[in-house]
PyMOL CGO cylinders between C-alpha atoms (Angstrom):
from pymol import cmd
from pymol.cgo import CYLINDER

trace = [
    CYLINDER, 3.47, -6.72, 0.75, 3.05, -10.25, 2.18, 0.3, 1, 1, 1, 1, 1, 1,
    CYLINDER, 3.05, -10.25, 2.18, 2.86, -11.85, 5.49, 0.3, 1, 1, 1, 1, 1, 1,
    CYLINDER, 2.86, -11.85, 5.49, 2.10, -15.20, 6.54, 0.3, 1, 1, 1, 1, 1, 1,
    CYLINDER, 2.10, -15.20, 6.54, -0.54, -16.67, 9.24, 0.3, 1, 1, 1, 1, 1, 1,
    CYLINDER, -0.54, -16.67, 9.24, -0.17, -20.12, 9.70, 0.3, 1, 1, 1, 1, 1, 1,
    CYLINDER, -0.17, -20.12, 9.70, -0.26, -21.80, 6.52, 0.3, 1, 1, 1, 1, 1, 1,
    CYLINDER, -0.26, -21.80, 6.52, -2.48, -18.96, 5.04, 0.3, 1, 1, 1, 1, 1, 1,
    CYLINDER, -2.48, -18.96, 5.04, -0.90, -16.00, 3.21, 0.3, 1, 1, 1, 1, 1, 1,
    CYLINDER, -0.90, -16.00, 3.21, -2.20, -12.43, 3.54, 0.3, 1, 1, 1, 1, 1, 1,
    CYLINDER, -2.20, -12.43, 3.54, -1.57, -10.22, 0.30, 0.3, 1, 1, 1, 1, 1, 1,
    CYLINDER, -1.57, -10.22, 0.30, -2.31, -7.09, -1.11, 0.3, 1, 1, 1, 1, 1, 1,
    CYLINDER, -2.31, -7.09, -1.11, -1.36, -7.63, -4.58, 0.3, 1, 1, 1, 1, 1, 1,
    CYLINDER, -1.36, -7.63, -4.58, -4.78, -6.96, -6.39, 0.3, 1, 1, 1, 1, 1, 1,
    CYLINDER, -4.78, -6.96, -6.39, -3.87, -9.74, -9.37, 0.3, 1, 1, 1, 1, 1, 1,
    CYLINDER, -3.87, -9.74, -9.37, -4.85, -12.28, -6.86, 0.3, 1, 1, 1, 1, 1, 1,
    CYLINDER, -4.85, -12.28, -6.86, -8.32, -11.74, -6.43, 0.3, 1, 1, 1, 1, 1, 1,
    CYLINDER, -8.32, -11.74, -6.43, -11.03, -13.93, -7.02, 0.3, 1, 1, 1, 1, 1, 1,
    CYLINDER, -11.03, -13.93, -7.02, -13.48, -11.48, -7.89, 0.3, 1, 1, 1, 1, 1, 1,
    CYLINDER, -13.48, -11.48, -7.89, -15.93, -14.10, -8.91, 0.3, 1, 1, 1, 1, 1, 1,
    CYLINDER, -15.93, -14.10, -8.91, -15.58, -15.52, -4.70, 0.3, 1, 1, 1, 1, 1, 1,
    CYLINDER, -15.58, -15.52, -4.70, -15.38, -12.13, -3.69, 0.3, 1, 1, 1, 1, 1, 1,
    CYLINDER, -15.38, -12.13, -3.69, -18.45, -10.85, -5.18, 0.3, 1, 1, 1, 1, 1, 1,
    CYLINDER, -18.45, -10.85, -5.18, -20.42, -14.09, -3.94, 0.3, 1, 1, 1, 1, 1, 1,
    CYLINDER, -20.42, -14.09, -3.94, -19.67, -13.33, -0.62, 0.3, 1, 1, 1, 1, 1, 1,
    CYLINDER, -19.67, -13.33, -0.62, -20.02, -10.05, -0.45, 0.3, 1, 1, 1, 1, 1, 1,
    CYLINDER, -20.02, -10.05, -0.45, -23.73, -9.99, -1.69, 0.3, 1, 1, 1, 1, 1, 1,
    CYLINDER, -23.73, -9.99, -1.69, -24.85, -12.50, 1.44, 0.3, 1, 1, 1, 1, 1, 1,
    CYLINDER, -24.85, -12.50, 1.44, -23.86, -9.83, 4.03, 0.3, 1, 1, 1, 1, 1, 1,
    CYLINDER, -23.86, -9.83, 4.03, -26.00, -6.65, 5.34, 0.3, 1, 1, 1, 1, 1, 1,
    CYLINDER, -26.00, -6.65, 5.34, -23.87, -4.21, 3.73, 0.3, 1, 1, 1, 1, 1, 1,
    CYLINDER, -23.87, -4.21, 3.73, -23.52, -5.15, 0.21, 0.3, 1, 1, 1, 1, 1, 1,
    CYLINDER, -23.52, -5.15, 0.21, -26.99, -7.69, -0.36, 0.3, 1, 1, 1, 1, 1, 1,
    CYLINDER, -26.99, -7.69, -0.36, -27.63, -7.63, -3.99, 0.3, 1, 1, 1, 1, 1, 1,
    CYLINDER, -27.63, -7.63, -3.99, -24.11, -5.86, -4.60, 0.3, 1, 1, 1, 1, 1, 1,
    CYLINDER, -24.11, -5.86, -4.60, -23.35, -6.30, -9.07, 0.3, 1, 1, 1, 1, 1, 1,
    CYLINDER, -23.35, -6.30, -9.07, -20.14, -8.36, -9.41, 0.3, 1, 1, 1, 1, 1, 1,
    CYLINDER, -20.14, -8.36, -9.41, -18.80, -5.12, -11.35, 0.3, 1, 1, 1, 1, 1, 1,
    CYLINDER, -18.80, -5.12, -11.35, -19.31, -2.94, -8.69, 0.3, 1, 1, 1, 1, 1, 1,
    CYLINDER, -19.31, -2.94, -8.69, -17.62, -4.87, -6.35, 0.3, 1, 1, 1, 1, 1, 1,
    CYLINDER, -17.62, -4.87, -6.35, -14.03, -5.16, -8.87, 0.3, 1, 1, 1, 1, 1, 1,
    CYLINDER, -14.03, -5.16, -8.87, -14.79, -1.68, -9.83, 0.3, 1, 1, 1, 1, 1, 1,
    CYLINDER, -14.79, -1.68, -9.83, -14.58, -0.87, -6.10, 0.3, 1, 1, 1, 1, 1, 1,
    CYLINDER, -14.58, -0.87, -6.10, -11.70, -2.99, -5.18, 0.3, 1, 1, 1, 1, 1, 1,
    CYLINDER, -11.70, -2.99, -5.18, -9.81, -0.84, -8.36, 0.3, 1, 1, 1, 1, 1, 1,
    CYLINDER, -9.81, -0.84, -8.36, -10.20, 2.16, -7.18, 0.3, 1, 1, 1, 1, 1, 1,
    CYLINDER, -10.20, 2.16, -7.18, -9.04, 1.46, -3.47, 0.3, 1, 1, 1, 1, 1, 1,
    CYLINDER, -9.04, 1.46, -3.47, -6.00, 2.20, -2.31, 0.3, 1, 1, 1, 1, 1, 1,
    CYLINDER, -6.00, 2.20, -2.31, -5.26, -1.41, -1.28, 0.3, 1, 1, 1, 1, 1, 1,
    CYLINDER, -5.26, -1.41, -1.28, -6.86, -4.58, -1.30, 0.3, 1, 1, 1, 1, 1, 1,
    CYLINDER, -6.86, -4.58, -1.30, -5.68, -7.21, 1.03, 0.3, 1, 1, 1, 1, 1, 1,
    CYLINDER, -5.68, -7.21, 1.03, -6.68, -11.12, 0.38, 0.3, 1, 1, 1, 1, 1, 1,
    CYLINDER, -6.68, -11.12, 0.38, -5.81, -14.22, 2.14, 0.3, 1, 1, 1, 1, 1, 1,
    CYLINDER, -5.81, -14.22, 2.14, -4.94, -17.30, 0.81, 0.3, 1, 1, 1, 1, 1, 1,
    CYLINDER, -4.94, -17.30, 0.81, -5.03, -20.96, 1.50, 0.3, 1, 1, 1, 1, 1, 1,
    CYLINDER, -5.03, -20.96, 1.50, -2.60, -22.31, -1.47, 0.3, 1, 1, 1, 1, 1, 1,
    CYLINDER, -2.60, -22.31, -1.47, -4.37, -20.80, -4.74, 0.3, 1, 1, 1, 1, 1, 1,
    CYLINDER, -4.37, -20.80, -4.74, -7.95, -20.56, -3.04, 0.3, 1, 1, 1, 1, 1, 1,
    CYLINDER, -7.95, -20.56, -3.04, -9.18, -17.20, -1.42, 0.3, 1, 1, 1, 1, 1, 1,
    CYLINDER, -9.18, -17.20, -1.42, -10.26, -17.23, 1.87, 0.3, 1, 1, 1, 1, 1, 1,
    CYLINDER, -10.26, -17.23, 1.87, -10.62, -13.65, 3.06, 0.3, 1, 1, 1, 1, 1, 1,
    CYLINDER, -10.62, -13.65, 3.06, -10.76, -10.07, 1.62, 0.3, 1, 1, 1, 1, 1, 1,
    CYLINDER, -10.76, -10.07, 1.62, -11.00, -6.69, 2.86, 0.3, 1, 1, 1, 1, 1, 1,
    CYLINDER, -11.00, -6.69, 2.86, -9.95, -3.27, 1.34, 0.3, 1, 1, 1, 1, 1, 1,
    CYLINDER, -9.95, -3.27, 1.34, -9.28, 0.24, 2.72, 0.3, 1, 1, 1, 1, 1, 1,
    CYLINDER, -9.28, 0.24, 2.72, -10.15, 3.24, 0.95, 0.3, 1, 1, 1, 1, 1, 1,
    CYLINDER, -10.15, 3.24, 0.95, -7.56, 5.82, 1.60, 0.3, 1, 1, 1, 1, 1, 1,
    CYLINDER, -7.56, 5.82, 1.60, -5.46, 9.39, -0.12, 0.3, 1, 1, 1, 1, 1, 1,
    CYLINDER, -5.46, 9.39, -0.12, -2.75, 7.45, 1.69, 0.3, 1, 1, 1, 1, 1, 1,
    CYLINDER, -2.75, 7.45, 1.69, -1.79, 10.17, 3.62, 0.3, 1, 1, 1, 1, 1, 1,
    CYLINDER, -1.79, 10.17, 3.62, -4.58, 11.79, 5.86, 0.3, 1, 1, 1, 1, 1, 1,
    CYLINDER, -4.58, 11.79, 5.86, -7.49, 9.17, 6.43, 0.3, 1, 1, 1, 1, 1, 1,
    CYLINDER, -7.49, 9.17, 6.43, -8.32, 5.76, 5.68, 0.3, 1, 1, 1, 1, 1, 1,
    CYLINDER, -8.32, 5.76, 5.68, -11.96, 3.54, 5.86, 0.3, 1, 1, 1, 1, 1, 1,
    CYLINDER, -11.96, 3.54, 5.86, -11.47, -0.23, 6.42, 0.3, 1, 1, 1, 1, 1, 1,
    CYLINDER, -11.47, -0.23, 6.42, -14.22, -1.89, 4.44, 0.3, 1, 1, 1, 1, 1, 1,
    CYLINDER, -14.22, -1.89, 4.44, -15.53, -5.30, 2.71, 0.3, 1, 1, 1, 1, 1, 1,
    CYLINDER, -15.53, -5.30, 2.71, -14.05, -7.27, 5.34, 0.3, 1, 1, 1, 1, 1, 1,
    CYLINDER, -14.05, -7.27, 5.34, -15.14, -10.92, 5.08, 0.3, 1, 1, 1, 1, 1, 1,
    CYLINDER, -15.14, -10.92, 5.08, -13.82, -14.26, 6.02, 0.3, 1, 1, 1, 1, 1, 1,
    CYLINDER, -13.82, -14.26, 6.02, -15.07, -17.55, 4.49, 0.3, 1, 1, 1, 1, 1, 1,
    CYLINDER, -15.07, -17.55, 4.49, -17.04, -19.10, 6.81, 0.3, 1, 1, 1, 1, 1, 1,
    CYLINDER, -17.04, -19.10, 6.81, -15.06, -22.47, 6.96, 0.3, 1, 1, 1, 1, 1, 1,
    CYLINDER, -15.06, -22.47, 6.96, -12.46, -20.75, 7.86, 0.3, 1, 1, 1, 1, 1, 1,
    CYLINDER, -12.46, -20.75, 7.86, -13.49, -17.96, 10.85, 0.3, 1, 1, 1, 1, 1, 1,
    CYLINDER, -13.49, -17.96, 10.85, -12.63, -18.41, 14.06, 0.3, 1, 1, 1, 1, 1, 1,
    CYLINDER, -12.63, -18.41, 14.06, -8.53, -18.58, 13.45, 0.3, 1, 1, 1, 1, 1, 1,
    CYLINDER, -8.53, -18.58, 13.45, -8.61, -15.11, 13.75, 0.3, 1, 1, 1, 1, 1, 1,
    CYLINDER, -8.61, -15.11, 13.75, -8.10, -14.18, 10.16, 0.3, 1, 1, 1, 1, 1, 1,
    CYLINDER, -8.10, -14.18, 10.16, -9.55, -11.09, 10.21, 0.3, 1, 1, 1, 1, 1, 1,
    CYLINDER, -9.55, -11.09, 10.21, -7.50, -9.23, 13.05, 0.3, 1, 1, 1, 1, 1, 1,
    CYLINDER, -7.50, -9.23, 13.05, -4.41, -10.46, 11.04, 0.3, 1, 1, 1, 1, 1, 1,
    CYLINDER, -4.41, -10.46, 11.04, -5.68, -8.56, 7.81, 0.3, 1, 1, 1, 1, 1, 1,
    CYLINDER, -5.68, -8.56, 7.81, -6.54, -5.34, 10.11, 0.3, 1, 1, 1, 1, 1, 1,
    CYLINDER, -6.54, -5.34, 10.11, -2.97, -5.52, 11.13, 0.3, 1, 1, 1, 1, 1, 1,
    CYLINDER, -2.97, -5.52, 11.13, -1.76, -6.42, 8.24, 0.3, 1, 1, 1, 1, 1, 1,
    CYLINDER, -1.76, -6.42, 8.24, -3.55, -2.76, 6.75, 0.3, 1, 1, 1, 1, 1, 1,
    CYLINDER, -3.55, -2.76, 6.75, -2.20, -1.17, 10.15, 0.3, 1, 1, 1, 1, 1, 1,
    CYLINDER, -2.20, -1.17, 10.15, 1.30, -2.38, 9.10, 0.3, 1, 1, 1, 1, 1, 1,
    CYLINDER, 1.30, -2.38, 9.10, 1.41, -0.69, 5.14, 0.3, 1, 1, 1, 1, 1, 1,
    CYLINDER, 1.41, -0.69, 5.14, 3.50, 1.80, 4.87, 0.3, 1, 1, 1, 1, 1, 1,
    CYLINDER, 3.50, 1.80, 4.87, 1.55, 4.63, 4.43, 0.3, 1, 1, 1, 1, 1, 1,
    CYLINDER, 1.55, 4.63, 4.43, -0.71, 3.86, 7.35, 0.3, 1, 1, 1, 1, 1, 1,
    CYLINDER, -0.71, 3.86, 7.35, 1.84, 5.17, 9.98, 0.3, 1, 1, 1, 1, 1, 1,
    CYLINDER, 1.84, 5.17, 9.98, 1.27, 8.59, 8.40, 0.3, 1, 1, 1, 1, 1, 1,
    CYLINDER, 1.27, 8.59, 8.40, -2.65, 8.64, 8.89, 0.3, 1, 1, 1, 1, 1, 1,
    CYLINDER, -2.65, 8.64, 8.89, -4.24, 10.92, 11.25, 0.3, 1, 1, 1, 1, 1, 1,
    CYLINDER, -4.24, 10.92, 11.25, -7.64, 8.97, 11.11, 0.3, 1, 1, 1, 1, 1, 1,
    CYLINDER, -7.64, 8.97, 11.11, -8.78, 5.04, 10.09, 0.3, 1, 1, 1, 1, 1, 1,
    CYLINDER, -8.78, 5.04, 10.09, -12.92, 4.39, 10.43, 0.3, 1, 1, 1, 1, 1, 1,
    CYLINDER, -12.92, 4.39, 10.43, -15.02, 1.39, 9.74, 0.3, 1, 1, 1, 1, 1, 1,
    CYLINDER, -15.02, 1.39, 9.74, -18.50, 0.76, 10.41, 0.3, 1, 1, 1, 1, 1, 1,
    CYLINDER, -18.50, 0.76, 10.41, -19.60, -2.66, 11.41, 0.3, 1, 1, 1, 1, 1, 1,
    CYLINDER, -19.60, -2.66, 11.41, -22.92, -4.30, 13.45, 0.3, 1, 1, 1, 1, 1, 1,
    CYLINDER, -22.92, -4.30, 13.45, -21.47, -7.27, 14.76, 0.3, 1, 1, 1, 1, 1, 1,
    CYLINDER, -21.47, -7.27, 14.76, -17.34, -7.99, 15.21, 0.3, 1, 1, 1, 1, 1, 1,
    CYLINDER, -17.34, -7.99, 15.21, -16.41, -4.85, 17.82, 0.3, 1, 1, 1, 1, 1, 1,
    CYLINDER, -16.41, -4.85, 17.82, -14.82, -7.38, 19.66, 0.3, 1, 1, 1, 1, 1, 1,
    CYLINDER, -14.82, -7.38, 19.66, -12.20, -8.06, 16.82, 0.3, 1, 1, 1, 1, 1, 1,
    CYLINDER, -12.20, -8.06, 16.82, -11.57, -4.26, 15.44, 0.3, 1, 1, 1, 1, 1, 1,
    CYLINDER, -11.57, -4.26, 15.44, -11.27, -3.20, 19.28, 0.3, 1, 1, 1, 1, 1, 1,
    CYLINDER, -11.27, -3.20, 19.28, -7.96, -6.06, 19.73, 0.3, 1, 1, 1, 1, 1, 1,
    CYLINDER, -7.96, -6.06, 19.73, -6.70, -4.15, 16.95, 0.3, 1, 1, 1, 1, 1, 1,
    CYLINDER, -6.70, -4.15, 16.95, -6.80, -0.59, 18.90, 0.3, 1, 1, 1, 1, 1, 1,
    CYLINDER, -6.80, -0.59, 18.90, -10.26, 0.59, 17.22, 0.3, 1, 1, 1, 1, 1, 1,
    CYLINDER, -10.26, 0.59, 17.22, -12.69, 2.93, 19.97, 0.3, 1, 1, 1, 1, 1, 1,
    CYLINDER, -12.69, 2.93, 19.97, -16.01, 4.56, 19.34, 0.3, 1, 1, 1, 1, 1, 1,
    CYLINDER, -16.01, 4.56, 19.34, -16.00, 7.43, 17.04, 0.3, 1, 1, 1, 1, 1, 1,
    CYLINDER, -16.00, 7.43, 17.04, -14.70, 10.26, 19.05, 0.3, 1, 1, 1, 1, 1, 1,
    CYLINDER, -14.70, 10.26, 19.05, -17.20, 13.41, 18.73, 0.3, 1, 1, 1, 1, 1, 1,
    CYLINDER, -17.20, 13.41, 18.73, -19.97, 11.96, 16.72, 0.3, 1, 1, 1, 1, 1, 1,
    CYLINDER, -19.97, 11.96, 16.72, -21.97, 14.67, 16.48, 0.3, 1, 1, 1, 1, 1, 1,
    CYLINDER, -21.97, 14.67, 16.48, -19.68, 15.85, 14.22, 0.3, 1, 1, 1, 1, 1, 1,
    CYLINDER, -19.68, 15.85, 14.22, -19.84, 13.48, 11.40, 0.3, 1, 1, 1, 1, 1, 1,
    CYLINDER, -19.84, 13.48, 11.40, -22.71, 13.10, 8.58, 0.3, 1, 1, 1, 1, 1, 1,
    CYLINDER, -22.71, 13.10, 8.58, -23.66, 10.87, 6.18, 0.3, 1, 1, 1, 1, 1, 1,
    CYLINDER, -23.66, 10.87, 6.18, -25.00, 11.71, 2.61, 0.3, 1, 1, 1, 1, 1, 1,
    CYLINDER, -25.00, 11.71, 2.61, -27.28, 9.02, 1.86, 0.3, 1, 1, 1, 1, 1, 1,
    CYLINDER, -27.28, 9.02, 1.86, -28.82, 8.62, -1.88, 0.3, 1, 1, 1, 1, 1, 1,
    CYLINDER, -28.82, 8.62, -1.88, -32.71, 9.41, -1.54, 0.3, 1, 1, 1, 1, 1, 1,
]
cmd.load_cgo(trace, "trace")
């Protein structure tokens, strides 16, 4: 699937990605610091979709969702280059993931961020409903 934002592309076709950009930008935020450059294209190939954003040839953006396509979805990795926030790149690739097919069939999308509640709330995102009800398994 492709859409277009401007004169950026957003794609999910996973032949596209600059693992190499990826991977650097992924280990400068507070969920992945330190994150192996393996690890993050094993990660992205075993999603269910991968979603980049391009300026010509050059990445700008990435995100992926991990999903069974059917029942639930998590939004994750989602990063914009920092010359190019503010345009509002990442709502577009939210939507874009909102718009797949399989995503009208989902009972349930999370995401966990610290910072950009602003951004995944435009995109109909609330406060996890019940959350005494969910637990984490965290390695020791």
């Amino acid at each position: 699937m492709r859409a277009l934002l401007s004169d950026l592309e957003i794609d999910d076709d996973l032949s596209r990605v600059d693992f190499d950009r990826v991977h650097s930008w992924l280990t400068t935020t507070y969920w992945s610091p330190g994150v192996s450059r393996e690890l993050v294209e094993r990660a992205a190939r075993g999603s269910a979709t991968v979603i980049g954003v391009y300026a010509g040839a050059q990445q700008v953006a990435y995100c992926r969702i991990v999903s069974d396509k059917a029942t639930f979805a998590w939004l994750c990795d989602v990063f914009v280059d920092e010359t190019f926030r503010g345009r509002g790149i990442a709502k577009a690739m939210v939507r874009f993931a909102l718009d797949l097919p399989y995503s009208a069939e989902l009972r349930r999308w999370i995401l966990a961020t610290r910072d950009a509640h602003e951004v995944y709330a435009e995109c109909g995102f609330v406060q996890l409903p019940n959350p005494d009800r969910w637990m984490v398994r965290l390695p020791s």
